[in-house]
mmCIF file of the N, C-alpha and C atoms, coordinates in Angstrom:
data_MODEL
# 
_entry.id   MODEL 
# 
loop_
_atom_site.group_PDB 
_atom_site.id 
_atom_site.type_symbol 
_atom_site.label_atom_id 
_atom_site.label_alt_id 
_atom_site.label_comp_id 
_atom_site.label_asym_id 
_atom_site.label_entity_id 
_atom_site.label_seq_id 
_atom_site.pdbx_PDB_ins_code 
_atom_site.Cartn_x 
_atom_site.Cartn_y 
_atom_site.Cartn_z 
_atom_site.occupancy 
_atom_site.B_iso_or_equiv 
_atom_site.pdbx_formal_charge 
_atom_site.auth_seq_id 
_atom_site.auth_comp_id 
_atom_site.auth_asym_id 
_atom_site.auth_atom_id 
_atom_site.pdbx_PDB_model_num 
ATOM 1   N N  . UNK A 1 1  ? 1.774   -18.559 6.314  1.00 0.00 ? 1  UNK A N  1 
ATOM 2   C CA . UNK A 1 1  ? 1.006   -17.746 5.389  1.00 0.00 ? 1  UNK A CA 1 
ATOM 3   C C  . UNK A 1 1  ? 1.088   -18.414 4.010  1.00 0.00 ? 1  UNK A C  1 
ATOM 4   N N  . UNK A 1 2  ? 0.118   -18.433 3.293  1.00 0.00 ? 2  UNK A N  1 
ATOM 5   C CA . UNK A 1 2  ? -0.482  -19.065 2.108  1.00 0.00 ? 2  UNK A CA 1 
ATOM 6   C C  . UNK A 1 2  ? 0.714   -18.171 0.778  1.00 0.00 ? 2  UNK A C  1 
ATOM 7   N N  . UNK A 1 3  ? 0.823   -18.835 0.234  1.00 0.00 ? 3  UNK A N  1 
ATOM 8   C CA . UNK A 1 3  ? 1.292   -17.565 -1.286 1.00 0.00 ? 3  UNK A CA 1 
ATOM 9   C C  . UNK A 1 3  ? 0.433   -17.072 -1.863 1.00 0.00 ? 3  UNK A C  1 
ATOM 10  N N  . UNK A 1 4  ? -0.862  -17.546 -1.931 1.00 0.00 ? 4  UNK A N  1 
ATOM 11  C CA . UNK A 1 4  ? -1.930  -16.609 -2.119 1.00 0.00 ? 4  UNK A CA 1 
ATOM 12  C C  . UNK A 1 4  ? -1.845  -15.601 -1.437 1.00 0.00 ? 4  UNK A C  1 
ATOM 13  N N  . UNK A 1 5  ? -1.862  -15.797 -0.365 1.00 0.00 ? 5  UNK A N  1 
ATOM 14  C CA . UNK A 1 5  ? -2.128  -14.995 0.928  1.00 0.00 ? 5  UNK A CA 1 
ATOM 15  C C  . UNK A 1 5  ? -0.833  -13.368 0.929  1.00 0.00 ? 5  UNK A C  1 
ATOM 16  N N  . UNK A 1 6  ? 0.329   -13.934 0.818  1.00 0.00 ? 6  UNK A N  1 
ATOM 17  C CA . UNK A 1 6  ? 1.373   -13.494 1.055  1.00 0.00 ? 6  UNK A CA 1 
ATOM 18  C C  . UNK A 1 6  ? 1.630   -12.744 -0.230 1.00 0.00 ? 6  UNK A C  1 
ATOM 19  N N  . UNK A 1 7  ? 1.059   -13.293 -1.536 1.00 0.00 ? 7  UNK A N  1 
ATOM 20  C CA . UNK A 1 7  ? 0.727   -12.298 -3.163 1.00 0.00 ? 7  UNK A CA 1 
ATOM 21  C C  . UNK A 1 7  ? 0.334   -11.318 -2.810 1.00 0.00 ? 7  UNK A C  1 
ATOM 22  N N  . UNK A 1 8  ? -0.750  -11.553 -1.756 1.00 0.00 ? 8  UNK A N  1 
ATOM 23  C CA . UNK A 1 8  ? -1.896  -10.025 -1.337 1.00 0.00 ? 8  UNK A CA 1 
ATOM 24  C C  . UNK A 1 8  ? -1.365  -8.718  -1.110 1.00 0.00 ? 8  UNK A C  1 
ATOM 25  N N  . UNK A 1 9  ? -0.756  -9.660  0.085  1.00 0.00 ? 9  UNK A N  1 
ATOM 26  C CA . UNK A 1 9  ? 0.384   -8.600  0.931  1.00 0.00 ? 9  UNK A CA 1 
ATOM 27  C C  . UNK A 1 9  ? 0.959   -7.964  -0.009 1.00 0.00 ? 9  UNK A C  1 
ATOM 28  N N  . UNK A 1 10 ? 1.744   -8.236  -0.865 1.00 0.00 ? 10 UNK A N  1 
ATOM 29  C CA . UNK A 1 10 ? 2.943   -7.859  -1.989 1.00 0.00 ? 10 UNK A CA 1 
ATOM 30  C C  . UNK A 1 10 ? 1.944   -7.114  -2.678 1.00 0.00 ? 10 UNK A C  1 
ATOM 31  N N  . UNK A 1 11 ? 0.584   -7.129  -3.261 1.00 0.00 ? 11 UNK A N  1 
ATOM 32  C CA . UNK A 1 11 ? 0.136   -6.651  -4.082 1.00 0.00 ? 11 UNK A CA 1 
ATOM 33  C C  . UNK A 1 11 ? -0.508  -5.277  -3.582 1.00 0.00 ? 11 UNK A C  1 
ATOM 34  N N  . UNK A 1 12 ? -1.096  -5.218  -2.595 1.00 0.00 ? 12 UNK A N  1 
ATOM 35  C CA . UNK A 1 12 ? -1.185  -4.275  -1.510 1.00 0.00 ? 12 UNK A CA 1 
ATOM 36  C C  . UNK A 1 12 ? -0.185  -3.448  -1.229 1.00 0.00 ? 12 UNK A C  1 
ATOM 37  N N  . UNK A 1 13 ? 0.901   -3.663  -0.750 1.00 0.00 ? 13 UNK A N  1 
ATOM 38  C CA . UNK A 1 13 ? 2.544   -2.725  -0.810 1.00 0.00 ? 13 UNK A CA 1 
ATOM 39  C C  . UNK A 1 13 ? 2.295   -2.126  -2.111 1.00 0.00 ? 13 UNK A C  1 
ATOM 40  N N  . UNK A 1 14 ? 2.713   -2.866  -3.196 1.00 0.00 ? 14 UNK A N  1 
ATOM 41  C CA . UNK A 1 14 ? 3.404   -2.364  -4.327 1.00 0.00 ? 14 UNK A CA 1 
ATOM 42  C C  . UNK A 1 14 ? 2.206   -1.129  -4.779 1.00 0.00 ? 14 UNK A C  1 
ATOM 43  N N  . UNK A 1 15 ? 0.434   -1.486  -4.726 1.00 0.00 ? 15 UNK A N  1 
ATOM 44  C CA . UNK A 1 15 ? 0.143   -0.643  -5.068 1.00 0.00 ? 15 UNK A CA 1 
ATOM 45  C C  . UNK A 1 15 ? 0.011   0.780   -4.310 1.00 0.00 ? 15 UNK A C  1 
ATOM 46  N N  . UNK A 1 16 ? -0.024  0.644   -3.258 1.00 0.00 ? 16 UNK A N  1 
ATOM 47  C CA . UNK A 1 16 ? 0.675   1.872   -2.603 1.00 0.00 ? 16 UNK A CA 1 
ATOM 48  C C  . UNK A 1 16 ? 1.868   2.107   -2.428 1.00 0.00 ? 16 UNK A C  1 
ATOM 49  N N  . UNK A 1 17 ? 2.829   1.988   -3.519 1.00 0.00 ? 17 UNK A N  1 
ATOM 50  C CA . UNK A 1 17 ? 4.218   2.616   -3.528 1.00 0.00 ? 17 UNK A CA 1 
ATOM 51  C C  . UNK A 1 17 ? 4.025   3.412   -4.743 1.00 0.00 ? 17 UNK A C  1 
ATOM 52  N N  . UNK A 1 18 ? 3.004   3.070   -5.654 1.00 0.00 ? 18 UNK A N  1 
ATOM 53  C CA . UNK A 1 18 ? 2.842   3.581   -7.221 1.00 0.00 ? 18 UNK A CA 1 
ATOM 54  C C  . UNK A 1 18 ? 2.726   5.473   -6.760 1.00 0.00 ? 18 UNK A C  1 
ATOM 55  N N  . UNK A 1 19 ? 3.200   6.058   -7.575 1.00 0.00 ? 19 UNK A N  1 
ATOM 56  C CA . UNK A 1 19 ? 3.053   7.536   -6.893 1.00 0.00 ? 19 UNK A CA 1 
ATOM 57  C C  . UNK A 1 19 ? 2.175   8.533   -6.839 1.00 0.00 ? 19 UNK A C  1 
ATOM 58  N N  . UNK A 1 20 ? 0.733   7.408   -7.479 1.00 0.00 ? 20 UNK A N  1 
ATOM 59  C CA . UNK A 1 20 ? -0.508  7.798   -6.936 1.00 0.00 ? 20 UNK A CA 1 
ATOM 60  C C  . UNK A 1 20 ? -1.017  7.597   -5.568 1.00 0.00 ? 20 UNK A C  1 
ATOM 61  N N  . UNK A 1 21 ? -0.517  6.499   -4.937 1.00 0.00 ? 21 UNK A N  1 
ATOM 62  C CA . UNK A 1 21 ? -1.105  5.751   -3.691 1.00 0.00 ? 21 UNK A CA 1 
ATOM 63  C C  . UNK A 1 21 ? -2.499  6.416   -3.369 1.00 0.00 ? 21 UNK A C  1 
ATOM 64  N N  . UNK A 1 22 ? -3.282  5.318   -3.934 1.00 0.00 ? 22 UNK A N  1 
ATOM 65  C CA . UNK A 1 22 ? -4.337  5.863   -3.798 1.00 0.00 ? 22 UNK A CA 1 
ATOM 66  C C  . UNK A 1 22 ? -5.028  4.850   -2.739 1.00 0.00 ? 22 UNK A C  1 
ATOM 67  N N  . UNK A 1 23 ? -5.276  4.848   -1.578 1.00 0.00 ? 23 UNK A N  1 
ATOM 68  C CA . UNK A 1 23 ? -5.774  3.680   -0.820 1.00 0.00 ? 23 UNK A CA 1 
ATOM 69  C C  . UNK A 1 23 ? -7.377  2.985   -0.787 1.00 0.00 ? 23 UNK A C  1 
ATOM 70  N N  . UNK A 1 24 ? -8.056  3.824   -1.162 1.00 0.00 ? 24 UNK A N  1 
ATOM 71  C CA . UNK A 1 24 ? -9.618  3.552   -1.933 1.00 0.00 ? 24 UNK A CA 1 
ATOM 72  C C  . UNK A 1 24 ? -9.259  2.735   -2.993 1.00 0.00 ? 24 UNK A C  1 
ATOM 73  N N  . UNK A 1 25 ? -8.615  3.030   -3.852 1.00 0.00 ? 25 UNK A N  1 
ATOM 74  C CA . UNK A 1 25 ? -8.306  1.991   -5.367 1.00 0.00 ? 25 UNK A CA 1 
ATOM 75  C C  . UNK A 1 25 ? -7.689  0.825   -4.714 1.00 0.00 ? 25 UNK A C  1 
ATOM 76  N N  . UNK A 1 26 ? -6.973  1.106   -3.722 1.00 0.00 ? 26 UNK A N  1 
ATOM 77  C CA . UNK A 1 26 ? -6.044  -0.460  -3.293 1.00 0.00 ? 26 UNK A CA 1 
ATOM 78  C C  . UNK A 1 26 ? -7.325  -1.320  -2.463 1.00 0.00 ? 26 UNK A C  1 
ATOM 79  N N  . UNK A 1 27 ? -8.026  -0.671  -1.760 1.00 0.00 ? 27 UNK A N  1 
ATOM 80  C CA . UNK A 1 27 ? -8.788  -1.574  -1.176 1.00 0.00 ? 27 UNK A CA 1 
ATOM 81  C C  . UNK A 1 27 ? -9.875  -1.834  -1.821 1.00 0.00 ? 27 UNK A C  1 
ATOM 82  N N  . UNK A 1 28 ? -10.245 -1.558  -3.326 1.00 0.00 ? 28 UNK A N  1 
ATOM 83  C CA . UNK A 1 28 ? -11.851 -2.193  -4.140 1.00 0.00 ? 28 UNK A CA 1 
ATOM 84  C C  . UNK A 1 28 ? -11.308 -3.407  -4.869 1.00 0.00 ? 28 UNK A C  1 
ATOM 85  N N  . UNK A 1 29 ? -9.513  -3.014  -5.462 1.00 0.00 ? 29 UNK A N  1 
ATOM 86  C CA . UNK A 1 29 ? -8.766  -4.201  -5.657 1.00 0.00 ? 29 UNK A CA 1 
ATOM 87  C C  . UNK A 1 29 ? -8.061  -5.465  -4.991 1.00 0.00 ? 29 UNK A C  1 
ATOM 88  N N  . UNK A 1 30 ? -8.558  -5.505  -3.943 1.00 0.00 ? 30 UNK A N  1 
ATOM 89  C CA . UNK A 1 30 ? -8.245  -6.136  -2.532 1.00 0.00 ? 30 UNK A CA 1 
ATOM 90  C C  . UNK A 1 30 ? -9.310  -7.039  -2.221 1.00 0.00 ? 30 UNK A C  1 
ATOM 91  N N  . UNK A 1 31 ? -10.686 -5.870  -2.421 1.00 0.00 ? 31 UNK A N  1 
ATOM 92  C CA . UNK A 1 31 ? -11.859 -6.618  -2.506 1.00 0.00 ? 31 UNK A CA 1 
ATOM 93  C C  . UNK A 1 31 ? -12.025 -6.492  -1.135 1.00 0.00 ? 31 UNK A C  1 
ATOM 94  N N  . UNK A 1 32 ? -11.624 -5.627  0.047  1.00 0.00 ? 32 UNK A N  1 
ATOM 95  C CA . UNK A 1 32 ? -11.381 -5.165  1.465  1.00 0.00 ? 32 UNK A CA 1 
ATOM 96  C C  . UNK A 1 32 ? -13.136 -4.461  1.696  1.00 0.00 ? 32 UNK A C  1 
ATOM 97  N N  . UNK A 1 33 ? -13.930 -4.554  2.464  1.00 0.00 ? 33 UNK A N  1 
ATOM 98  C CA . UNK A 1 33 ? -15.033 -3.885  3.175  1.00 0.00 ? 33 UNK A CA 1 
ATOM 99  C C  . UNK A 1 33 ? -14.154 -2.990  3.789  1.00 0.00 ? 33 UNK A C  1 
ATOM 100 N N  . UNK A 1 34 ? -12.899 -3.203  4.636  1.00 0.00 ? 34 UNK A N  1 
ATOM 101 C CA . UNK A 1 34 ? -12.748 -2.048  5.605  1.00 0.00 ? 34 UNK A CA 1 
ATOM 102 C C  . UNK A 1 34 ? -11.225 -1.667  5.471  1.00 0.00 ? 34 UNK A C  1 
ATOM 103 N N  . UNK A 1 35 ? -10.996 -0.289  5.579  1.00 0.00 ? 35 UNK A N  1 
ATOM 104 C CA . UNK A 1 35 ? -9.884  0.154   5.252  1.00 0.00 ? 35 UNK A CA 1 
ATOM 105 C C  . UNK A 1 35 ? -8.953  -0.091  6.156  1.00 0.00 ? 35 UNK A C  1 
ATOM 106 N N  . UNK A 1 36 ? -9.376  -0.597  7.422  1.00 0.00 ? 36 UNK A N  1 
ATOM 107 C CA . UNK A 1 36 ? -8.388  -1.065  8.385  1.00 0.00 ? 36 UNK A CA 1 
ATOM 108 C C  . UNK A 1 36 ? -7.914  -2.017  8.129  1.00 0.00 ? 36 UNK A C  1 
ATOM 109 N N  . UNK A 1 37 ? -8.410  -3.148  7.040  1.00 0.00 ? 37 UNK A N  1 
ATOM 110 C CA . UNK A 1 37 ? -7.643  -4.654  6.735  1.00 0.00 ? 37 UNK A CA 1 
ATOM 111 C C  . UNK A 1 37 ? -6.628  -3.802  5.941  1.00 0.00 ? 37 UNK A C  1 
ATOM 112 N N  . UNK A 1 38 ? -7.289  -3.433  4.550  1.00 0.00 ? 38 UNK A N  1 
ATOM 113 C CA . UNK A 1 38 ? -6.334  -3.159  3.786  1.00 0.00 ? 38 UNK A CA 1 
ATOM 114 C C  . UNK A 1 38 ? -4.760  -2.391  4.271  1.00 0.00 ? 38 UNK A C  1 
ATOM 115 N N  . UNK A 1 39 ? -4.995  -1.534  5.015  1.00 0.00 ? 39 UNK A N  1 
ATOM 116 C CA . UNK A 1 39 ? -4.112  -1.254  5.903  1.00 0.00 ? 39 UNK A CA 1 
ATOM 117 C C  . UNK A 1 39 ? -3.189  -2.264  6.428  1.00 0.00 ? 39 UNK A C  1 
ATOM 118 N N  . UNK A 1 40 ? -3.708  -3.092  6.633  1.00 0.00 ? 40 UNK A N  1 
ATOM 119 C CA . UNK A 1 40 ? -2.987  -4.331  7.259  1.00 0.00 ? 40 UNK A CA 1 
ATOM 120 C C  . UNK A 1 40 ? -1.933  -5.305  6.014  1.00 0.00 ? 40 UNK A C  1 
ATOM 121 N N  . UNK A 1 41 ? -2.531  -4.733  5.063  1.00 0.00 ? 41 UNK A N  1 
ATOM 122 C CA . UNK A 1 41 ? -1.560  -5.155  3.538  1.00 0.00 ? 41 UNK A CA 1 
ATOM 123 C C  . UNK A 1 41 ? -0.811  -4.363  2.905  1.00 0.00 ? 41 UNK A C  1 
ATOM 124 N N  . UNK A 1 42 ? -0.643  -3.293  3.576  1.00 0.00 ? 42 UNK A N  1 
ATOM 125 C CA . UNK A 1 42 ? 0.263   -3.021  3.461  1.00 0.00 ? 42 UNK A CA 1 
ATOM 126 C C  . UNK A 1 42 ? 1.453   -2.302  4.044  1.00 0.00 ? 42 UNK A C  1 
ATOM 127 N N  . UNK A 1 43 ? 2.685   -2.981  3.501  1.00 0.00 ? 43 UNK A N  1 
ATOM 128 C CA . UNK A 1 43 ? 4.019   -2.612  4.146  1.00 0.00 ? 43 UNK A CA 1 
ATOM 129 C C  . UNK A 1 43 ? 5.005   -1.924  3.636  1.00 0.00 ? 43 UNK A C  1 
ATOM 130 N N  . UNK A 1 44 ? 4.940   -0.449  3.951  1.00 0.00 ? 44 UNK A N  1 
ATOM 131 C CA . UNK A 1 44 ? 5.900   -0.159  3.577  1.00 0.00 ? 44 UNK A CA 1 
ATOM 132 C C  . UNK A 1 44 ? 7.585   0.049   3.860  1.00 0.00 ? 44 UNK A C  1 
ATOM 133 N N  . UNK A 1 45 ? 8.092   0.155   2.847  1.00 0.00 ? 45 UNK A N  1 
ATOM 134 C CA . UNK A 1 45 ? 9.294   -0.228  3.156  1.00 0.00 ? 45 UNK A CA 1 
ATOM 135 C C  . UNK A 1 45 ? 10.284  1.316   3.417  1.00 0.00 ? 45 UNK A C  1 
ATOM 136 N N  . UNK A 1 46 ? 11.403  1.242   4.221  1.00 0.00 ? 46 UNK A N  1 
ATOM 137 C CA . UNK A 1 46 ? 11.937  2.606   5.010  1.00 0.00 ? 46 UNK A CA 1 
ATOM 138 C C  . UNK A 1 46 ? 12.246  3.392   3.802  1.00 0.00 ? 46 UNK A C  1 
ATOM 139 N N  . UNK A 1 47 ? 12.553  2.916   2.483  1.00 0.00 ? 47 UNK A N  1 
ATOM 140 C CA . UNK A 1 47 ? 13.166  3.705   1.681  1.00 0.00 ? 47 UNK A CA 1 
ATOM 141 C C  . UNK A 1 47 ? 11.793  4.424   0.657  1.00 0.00 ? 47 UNK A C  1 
ATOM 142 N N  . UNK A 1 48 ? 10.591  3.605   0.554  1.00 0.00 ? 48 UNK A N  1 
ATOM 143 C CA . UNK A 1 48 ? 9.407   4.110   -0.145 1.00 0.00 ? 48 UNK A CA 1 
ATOM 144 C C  . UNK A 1 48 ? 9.159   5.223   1.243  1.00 0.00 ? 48 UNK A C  1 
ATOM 145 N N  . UNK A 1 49 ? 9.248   5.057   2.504  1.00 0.00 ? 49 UNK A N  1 
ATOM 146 C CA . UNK A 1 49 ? 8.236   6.141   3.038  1.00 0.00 ? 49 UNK A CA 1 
ATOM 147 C C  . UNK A 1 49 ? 9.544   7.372   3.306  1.00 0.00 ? 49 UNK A C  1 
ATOM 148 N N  . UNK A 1 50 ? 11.056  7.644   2.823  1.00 0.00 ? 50 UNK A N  1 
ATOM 149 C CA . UNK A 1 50 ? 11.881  8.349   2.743  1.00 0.00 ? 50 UNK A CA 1 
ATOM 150 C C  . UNK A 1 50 ? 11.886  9.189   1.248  1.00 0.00 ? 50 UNK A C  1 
ATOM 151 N N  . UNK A 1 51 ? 11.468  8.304   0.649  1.00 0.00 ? 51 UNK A N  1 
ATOM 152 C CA . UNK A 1 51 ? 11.250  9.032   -0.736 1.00 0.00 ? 51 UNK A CA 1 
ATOM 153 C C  . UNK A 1 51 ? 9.523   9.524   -0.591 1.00 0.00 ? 51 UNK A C  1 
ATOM 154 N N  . UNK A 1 52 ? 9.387   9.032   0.054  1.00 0.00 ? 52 UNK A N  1 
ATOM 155 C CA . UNK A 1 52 ? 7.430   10.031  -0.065 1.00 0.00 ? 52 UNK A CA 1 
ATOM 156 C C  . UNK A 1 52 ? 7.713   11.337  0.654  1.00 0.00 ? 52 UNK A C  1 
ATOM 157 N N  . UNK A 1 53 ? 8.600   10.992  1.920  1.00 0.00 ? 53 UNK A N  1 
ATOM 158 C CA . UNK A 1 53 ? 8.807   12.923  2.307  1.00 0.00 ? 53 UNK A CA 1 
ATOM 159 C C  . UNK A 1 53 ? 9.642   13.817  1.354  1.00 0.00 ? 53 UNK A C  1 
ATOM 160 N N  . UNK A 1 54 ? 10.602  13.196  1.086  1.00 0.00 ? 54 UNK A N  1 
ATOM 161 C CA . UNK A 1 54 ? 11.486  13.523  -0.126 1.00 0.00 ? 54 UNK A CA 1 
ATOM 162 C C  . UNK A 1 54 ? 10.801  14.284  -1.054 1.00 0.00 ? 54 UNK A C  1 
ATOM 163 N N  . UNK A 1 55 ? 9.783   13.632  -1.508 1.00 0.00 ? 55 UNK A N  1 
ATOM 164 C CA . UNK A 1 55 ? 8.599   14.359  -2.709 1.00 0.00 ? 55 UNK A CA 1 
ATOM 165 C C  . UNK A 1 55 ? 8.040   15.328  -2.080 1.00 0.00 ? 55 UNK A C  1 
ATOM 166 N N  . UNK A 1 56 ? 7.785   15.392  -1.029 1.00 0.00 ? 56 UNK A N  1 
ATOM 167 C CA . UNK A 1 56 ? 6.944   16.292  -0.535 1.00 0.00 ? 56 UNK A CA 1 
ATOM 168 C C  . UNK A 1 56 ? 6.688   17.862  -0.925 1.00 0.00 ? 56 UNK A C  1 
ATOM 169 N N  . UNK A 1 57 ? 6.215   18.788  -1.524 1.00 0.00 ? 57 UNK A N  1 
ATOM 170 C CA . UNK A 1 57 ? 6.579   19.871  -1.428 1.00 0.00 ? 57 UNK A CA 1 
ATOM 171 C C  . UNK A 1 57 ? 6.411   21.042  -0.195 1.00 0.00 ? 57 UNK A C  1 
ATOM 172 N N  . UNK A 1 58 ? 7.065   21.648  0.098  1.00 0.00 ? 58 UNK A N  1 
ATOM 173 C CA . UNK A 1 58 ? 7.809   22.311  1.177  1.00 0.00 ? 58 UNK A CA 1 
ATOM 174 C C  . UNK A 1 58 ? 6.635   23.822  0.605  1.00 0.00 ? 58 UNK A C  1 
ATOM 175 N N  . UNK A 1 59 ? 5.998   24.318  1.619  1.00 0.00 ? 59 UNK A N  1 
ATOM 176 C CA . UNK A 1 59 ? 5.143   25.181  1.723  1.00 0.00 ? 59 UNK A CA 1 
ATOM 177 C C  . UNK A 1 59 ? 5.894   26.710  1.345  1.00 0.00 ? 59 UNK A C  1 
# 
């Protein structure tokens, strides 16, 4: 994988860790046609998707 390539990836994660995660904004900045690539950029990590339930509010 390219470091271009592999920036993407990283840039993709990070903006869906921001605690907007907004995945429409990540993929026009991606420059993605389909939300299934963008998807594919990103990775999250066990402790970002432990702190997203964490936030969660409880009904």
């Amino acid at each position: 994988m390219s470091r271009a390539h592999r920036f993407r990836h990283t840039l993709g994660t990070d903006l869906m860790e921001d605690p907007d995660r907004n995945i429409r904004v990540t993929q026009m900045i991606l420059d993605h046609s389909s939300m299934r690539t963008t998807m594919e950029y990103v990775h999250p990590s066990v402790d970002s998707m432990r702190k997203a339930l964490n936030q969660r509010r409880c009904p």
